[in-house]
C-alpha positions in Angstrom: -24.2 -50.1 252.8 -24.2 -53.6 251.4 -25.6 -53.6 248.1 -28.7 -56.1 246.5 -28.9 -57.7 243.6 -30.8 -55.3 242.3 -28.6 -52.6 243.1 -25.3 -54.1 241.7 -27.4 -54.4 238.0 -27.8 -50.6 238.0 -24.3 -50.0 238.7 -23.9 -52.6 235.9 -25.7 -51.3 233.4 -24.5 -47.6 233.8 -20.9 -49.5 233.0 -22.0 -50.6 230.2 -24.6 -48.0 228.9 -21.6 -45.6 229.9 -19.4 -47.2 227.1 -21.5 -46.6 224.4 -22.3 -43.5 225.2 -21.1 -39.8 226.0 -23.7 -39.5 229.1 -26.2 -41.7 231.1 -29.2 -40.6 232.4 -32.4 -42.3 234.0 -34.3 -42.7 231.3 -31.7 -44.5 229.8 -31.3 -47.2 232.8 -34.9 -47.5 232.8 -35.5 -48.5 229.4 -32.1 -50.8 229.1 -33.5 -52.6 231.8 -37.1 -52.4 231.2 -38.2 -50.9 234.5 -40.5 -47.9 235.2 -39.6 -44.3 235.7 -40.6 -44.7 239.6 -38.6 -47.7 240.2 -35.4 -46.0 238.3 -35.7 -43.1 240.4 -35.8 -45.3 243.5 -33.0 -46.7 242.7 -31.0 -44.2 241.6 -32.0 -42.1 244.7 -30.2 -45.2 246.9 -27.7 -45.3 244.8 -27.0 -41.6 245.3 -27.4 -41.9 248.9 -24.7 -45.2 249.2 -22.0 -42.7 247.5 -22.1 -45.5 244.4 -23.3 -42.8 241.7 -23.3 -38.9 241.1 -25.9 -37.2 239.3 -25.0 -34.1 238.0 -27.8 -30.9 237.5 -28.0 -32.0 234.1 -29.5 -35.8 235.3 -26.1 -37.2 233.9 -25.4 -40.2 236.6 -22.2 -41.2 237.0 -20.2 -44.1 239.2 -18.2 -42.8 241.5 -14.7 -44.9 242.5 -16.4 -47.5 244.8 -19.6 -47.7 242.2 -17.0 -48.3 239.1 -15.4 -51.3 241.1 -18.7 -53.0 241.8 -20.2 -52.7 238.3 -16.5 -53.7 236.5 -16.9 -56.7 239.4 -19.9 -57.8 238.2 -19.6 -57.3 234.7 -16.7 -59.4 234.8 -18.3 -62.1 236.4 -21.2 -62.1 234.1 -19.1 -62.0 230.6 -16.6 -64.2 232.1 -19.5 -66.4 233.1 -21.6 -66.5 230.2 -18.3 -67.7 227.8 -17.6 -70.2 230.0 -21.3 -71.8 229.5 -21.3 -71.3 225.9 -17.8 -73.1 225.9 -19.7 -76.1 227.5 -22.3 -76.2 225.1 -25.1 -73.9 226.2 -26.9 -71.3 224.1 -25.6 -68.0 224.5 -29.4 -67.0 225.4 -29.3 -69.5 228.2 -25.7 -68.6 228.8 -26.3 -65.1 229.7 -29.5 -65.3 231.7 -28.2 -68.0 233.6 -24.6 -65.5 234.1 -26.9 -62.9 235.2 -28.6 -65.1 238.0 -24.8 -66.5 239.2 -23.4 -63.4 238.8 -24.4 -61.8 242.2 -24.4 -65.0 244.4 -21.1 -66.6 243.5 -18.3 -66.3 246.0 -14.8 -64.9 244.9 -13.1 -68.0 245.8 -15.5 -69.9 243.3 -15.4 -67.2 240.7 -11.4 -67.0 240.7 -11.0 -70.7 240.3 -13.7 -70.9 237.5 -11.7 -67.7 236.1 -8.2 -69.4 236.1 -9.5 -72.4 234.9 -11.1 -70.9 232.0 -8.1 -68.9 231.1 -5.5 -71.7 231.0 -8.1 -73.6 228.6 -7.3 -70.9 226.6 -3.9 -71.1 226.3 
């Protein structure tokens, strides 16, 4: 099952809601993201069904192997991303909205040579 956009910012933000806290449920997604309870569901029902999350009979959700690799993937890109902007002047608003947008579409060829190029400007 290929995942959409949409999809990989689920898996994204159960990453990240997931490292601030002990469990992630629904509710949770849905008002990180601002999205409805119905639309949550939806999604976490697809989710379910493409073996990407588990959701345990407590309504704990949690990313199974191949889940954890795309949400790491992606929240990689969009950190990675959104300090490479700011280093070139933009507003870390801008930054990260504009991260969040490239995040999904760039290829891995593009992101690796924007990665190692941001890396030995660091050094």
């Amino acid at each position: 099952m290929h995942l959409q956009e949409s999809g990989e910012m689920y898996l994204e933000t159960i990453l990240i809601l997931s490292q601030k806290s002990s469990g992630v449920r629904s509710i949770d997604v849905g008002e990180y993201m601002g999205f409805s309870k119905p639309s949550v569901s939806r999604a976490v029902g697809l989710l379910k069904s493409g073996g990407y999350i588990t959701v345990d009979a407590g309504g704990f959700l949690s990313l199974t192997d191949s889940g954890r690799e795309i949400a790491e993937k992606i929240y990689e890109r969009h950190t990675l991303l959104t300090q490479f902007l700011m280093r070139l002047g933009v507003d870390e608003k801008t930054a990260s909205e504009d991260a969040c947008k490239m995040e999904h579409y760039i290829s891995d060829t593009s992101f690796e040579a924007i990665k190692n190029h941001a890396l030995n400007r660091i050094k």
